[in-house]
Every structure is written in C-alpha cells, then in structure tokens.
N, C-alpha and C positions, 0 to 999 in steps of 0.2 A: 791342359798339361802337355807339353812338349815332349817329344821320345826321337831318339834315333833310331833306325834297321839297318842294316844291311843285308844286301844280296846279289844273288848274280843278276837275276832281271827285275826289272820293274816293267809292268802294264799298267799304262794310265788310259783308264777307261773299262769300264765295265757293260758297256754293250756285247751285240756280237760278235763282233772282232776280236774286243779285250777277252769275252769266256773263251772264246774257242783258240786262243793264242797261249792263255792262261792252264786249259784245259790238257794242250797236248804237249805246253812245257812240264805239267806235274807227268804225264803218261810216259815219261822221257828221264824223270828225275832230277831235272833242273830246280831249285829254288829260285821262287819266284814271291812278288810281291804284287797284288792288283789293285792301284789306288783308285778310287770312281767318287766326284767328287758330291755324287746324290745319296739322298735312303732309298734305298729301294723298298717297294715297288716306287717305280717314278713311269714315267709316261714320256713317250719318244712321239715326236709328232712322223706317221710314214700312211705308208698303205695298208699296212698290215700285213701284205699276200707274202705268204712262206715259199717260193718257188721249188720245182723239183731239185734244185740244185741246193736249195738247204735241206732241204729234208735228208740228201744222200751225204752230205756233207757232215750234217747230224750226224748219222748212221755210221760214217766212217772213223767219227771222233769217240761216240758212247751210242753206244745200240742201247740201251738203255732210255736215255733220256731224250732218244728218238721216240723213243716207244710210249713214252710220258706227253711229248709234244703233241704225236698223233692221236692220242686217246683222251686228252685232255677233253673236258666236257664244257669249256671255253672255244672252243674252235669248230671248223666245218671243211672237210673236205673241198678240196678245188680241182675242178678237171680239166680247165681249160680257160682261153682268156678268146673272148671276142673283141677283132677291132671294128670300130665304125669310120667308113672314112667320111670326108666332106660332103662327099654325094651322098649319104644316108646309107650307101650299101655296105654288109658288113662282113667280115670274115671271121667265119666262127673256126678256131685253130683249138681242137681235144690235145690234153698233155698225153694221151693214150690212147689207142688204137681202139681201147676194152672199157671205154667210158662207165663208169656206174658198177666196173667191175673189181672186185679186192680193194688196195687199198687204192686210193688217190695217191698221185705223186705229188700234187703240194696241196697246201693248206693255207686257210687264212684265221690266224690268232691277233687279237690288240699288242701292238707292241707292250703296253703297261704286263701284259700277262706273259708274253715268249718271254721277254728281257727279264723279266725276273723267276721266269723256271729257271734260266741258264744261270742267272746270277747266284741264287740258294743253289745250285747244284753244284758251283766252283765253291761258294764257301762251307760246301759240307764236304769236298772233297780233298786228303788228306794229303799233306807236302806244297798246300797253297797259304800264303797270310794275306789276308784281304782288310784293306783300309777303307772304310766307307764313310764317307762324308768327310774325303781326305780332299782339298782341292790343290793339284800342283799350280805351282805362282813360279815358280823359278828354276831354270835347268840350268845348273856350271859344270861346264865339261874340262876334265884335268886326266894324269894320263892313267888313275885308278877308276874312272869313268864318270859316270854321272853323279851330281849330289842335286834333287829335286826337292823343295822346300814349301811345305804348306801352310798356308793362310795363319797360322797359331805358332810358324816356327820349327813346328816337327818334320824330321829329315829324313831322307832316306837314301841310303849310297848304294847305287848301283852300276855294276859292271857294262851293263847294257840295257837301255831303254828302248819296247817298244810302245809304240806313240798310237794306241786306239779311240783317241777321244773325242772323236766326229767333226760332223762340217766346219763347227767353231774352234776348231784346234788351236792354243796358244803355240803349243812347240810346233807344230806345221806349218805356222806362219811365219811367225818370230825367230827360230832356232832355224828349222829347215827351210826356210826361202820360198815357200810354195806360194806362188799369187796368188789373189782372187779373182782373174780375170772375164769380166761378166759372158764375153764369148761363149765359156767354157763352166758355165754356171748358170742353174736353174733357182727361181723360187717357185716356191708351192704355198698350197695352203689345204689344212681338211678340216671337216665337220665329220659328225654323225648325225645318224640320221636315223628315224624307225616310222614305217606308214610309207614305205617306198613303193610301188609298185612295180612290177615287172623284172623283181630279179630273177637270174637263173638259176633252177633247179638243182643244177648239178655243180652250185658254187665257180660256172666261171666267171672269170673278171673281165671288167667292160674297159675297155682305153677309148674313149668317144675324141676324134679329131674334127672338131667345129673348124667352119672356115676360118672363121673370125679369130682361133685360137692358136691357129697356126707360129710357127711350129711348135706350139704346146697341144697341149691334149688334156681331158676328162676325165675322172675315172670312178667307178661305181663299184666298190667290192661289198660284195653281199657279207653276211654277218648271220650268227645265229639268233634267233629270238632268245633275250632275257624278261621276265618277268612279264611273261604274257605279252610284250610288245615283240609285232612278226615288223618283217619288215625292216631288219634292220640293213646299213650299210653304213658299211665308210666311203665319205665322196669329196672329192677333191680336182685340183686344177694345177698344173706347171706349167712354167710358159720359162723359158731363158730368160735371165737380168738382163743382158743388153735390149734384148726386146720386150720386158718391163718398162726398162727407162726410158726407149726410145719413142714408145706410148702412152707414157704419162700413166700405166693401167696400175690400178688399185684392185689387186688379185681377190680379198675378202672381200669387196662389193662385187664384182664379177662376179665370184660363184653365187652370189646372191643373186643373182640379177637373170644366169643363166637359165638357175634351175627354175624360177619363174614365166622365163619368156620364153625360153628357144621351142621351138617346136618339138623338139625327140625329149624334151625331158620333163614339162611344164604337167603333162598329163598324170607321169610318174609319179610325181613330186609334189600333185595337187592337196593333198590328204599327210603329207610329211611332216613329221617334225622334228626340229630339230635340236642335238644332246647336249647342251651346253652352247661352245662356242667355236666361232672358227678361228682353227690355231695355225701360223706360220711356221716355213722351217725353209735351210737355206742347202741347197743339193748344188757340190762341185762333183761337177761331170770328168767321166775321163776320153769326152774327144780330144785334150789333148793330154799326153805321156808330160808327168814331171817327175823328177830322181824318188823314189821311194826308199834310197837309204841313205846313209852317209857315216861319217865316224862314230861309232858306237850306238848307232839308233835305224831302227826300222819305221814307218809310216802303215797303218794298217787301216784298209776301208776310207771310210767319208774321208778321214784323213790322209788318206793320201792322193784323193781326188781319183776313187774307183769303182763312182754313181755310172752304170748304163748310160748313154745321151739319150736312148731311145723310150727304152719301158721302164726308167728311173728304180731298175733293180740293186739295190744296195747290202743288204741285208748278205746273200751269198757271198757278192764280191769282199765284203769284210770277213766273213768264218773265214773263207779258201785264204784269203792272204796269210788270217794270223794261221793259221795251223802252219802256214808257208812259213812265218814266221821264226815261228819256233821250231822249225826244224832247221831252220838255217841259224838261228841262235844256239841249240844245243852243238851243232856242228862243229860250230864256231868258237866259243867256249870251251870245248877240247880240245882245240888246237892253239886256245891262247892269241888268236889272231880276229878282234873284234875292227878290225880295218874296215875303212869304207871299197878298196879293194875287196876286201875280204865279203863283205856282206850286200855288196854288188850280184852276188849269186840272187840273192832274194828278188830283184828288179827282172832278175833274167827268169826266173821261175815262175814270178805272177804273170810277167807278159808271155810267156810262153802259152801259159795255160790260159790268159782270157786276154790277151792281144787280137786272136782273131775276131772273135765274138765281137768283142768293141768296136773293131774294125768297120764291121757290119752294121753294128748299131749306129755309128755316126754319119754312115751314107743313108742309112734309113730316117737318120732324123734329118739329113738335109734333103731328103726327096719329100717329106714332111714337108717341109715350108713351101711345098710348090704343090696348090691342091689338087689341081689336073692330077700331076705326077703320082700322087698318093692313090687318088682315084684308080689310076692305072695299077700299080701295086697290088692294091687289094681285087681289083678286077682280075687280074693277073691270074694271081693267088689262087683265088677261088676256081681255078682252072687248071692249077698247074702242083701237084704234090709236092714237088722239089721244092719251090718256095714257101709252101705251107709248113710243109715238116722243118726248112730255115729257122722259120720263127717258132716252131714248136720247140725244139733245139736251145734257142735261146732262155728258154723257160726252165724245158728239164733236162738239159745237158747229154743226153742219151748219148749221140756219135757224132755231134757237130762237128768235134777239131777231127776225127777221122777224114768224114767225108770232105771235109778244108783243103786236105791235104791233096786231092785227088783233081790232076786237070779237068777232067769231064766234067765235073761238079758244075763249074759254072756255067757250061755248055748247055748243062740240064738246066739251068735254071732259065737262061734266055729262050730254049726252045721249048720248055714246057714238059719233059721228059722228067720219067721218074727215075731218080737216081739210083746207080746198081748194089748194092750191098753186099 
C-alpha cells in the first residue's frame, strides 16, 4: 500500500548517525521523518568497541539512554586499547588515569544490540515518525525540496534531507558526488569467536599491526560470555582497497589463515571457535575531506566518508555529525534558508571539531605502512606521555582539540615532555 508524508526533514538511515540526528531534531521540535530500509534488530558488520567519545556523546543527547547503554547486561566495560606493533612490542594506552575505577569511559556492545537500543528508543520517542522497511530508491530535488520514493511507490516530501545511510549510500554517491576512491577506502572483515585466550581483563581492545598487514592492522575485542561460553571476542582484519587489489588478498581467508599461523595469535586461537561466519563490510575513510553538504541535504557518518584512517572509529564520527546536523538543520529552517551556502556551516562545524583528530590519524596511518617507523612510534610512546595520552585522546576525547591548539604541544611530543595543562 503506497502513502505520502510530508515533512520538514527526512533521515534515511537509522543507524547511529540517523538516531542521534533524528533524536536531537525531536529535542529541538523539528518534524522529522527516519526512513531505514531494515527490521530491526539487524546486524551491522563493525567492531563493536563504543569509544569514550560515544559514550559522552550519548550522555550529551539523552543521559538516559546512556545509562541503559552502560548498564545493559549485553556489554562489558572498556578501559583501554592496546597496540601491538610489527616488532611484537606493545603499547598498552588506559582510557583512564583510574583503570578498574567507577565507570569505564567506553564500552564494547554487538552492533545488532546498540543499533537497535537507539533505534526502539527514537521510535518510542514522541514528535518522531519512523518508516522501517522503508528502502529510499529515488531523490528529485525541486525548489519545495526533496520527494524520496520507495521500492512500493510510497513518498515522502521533504524540506531537507539528511543522508545517514552508511558506506553503501545511494544518495552519497549518486546525488552527492562522493567517490569511492580505493586510496581513501578500507575493507574489513569480522568473525566471532568464544575459547579465545588471552583477553584482557579490563576489556581493553587489541589493534595487532602484523608485518605482513601493513598498513592494515588486527583486532581482538573482547566480549562478554553468553551461555556458559568464556572467551568470547569480536576479531577482525582492515587493510585499504588499493592495497587489497594491489595484492590479489582475499581478506576472509587471511583472517583464516592468520589466526592459525602467526605466531602472537595461533596459541590464542588453538581451542577457538568460531560463531557463524565471516562477514565483510566496506569503510570510507576520511584521509581525504569531500563536501558534506550541498542544496538541501547533509551527509552524515560512513556517508559522508567520516571512518578514522587509523583506529577505523565510526560509530562517534556519525552521532557528533548528525546532532551537528540537526542543529544546523533547525537553524536553518527558521531562517527559511536551506542553501548549500547556507548549510555549508555544517562542513565547517564537523571539521572543526574532528579535522584535527583525522589529521593525526592519517599521519599515523601512513607511518603505519613503514614498519620500522611504527616500531619507533610505539617505542616512543611507551616513553613518552605526551604521545601516549595523543592516542588516548583520540579514543576519549578528554582535551585533544585543546592541547591542538597549543605550540608546545608538538614540541612535547618530539622531545618526550609531558605536556602542561
């Protein structure tokens, strides 16, 4: 059965981009419509790991349903991420000073289970109309704004589109221009796993940089035991497309192949089994800047190509956009002035806030591809505060873009100085 809507916004996509864009247009009064073209619960292929930067980001949209994230009896605390670099040595970086103390600042939840607390939680919440198993096929832009058309026919008119509907986005590629270009694009791939051995106690997460995987990396996020099986984790592998293709590598046998042979993980792994199967998923990176908005439409998350290059963190970069979003939407809206002028603000506001950060990420992932180099890094590190707490920073957000700001900063970082606060 075919129906029309109208509204002032539409969000297509109901990840978390689309809830937290959806979320903070209702907290604002805007009429809004969120089409997602799955049932939820559905399953997101990621890492799972909730960084300090979602967690706060949570907290700043609905302290509430922070409080439901964090307590959920699906999840487990996270306090820190260790890397391993090529030479085996590793650097263990705490999100906290006070490890094991209060709460953890992030968390590691299955995407099937965050994406849909946030999703039941937009559609229980009042001044939202949520279309599920709505799939957008077609955007015509005219000068009452968008008319987005689904697979059955049914329409829906909206004043302004934003566009949260992941790496596979029709309207981010088709509408807005955004390349695919494998440079600036990862693939991955993850399993589960339970009979692991050796994870960390205190939920932190492992980034393992094998030679051989360069500049991709590993990763082992621990997991809580379900039904009597310990041991569990999410584990997975990214490597960039251009250097997929330029190695002929078949990422699902790799991870197969790794966790059997490699020496740091074979022992792990001996007694493992694993949960199903291993699923692919395609991560556009933001080492390079493309326009995040244009006449009448915003780009939010995967879509708009605002994946970390380094720790393939997505998840944050999407809530901070869309709340970006929609405050530049309500904005805008009242002023009657949905111009790509106009909504040019939003571009300036996302890179404001995680321009540096990326910044950093992208030199770290090409000092990555040179293993010496990474070696050094983590040798460094492990000497040196100021680089440590860097990458801590990047995790939980604490006073990165402060300390950015400050000449000394990177003074501290080449001489090994702890930076002044």
């Amino acid at each position: 059965m075919t129906e029309t809507i109208r509204t002032d916004v539409c969000v297509v996509g109901g990840g978390p981009g689309g809830c937290a864009a959806t979320l903070q247009l209702a907290k604002q009064g805007v009429p809004v419509v969120l089409v997602e073209k799955a049932i939820f619960p559905r399953d997101k292929v990621c890492g799972d790991a909730l960084s300090g930067k979602v967690m706060r980001t949570l907290e700043r949209l609905d302290p509430e349903l922070a409080d439901r994230v964090k307590h959920d009896g699906r999840s487990m605390p996270s306090w820190g991420v260790t890397f391993t670099a090529p030479s085996g040595r590793s650097l263990r970086v705490p999100f906290s000073r006070n490890t094991g103390m209060g709460e953890a600042p992030g968390a590691i939840l299955p995407r099937l289970d965050f994406d849909d607390l946030l999703f039941q939680h937009v559609k229980s919440t009042i001044g939202i109309t949520v279309q599920e198993g709505w799939n957008a096929r077609s955007f015509q832009r005219d000068e009452a704004g968008w008319t987005i058309t689904d697979a059955d026919g049914s329409i829906i008119h909206a004043r302004l589109l934003i566009d949260a509907s992941g790496a596979n986005s029709t309207f981010a590629r088709h509408v807005a221009g955004l390349p695919l270009e494998s440079g600036h694009h990862a693939a991955g791939v993850r399993a589960y796993f339970h009979g692991v051995k050796g994870l960390d106690p205190d939920g932190f997460i492992e980034l393992i940089f094998l030679k051989d995987l360069l500049p991709g990396y590993l990763w082992v996020f621990p997991l809580p035991p379900i039904e009597g099986m310990d041991g569990r984790a999410n584990v997975g592998l990214g490597l960039r497309s251009d250097v997929v293709k330029s190695r002929g590598v078949d990422l699902k046998a790799l991870l197969g192949q790794l966790i059997v042979e490699q020496p740091q993980l074979r022992d792990r792994f001996a007694e493992a089994t694993m949960e199903g199967s291993i699923q692919g998923m395609g991560l556009p990176l933001a080492s390079k800047r493309y326009p995040l908005s244009g006449d009448g439409y915003m780009l939010v998350g995967d879509a708009g190509h605002l994946i970390d290059p380094f720790t393939g963190e997505g998840i944050s970069h999407a809530m901070i956009s869309g709340v970006y979003a929609a405050d530049i939407a309500a904005a805008a809206l009242s002023e009657k002035d949905l111009s790509a002028a106009r909504l040019r603000a939003y571009d300036q506001r996302v890179w404001k806030r995680l321009g540096k950060e990326l910044a950093i990420s992208t030199r770290l992932q090409q000092m990555a591809n040179q293993a010496w180099l990474f070696d050094f890094v983590v040798d460094r590190a492990n000497k040196n505060p100021a680089l440590a707490d860097t990458i801590s920073s990047m995790f939980t957000d604490l006073d990165l873009r402060e300390r950015l700001k400050k000449p000394g900063f990177y003074m501290d970082l080449l001489l090994g100085r702890t930076p002044v606060t």
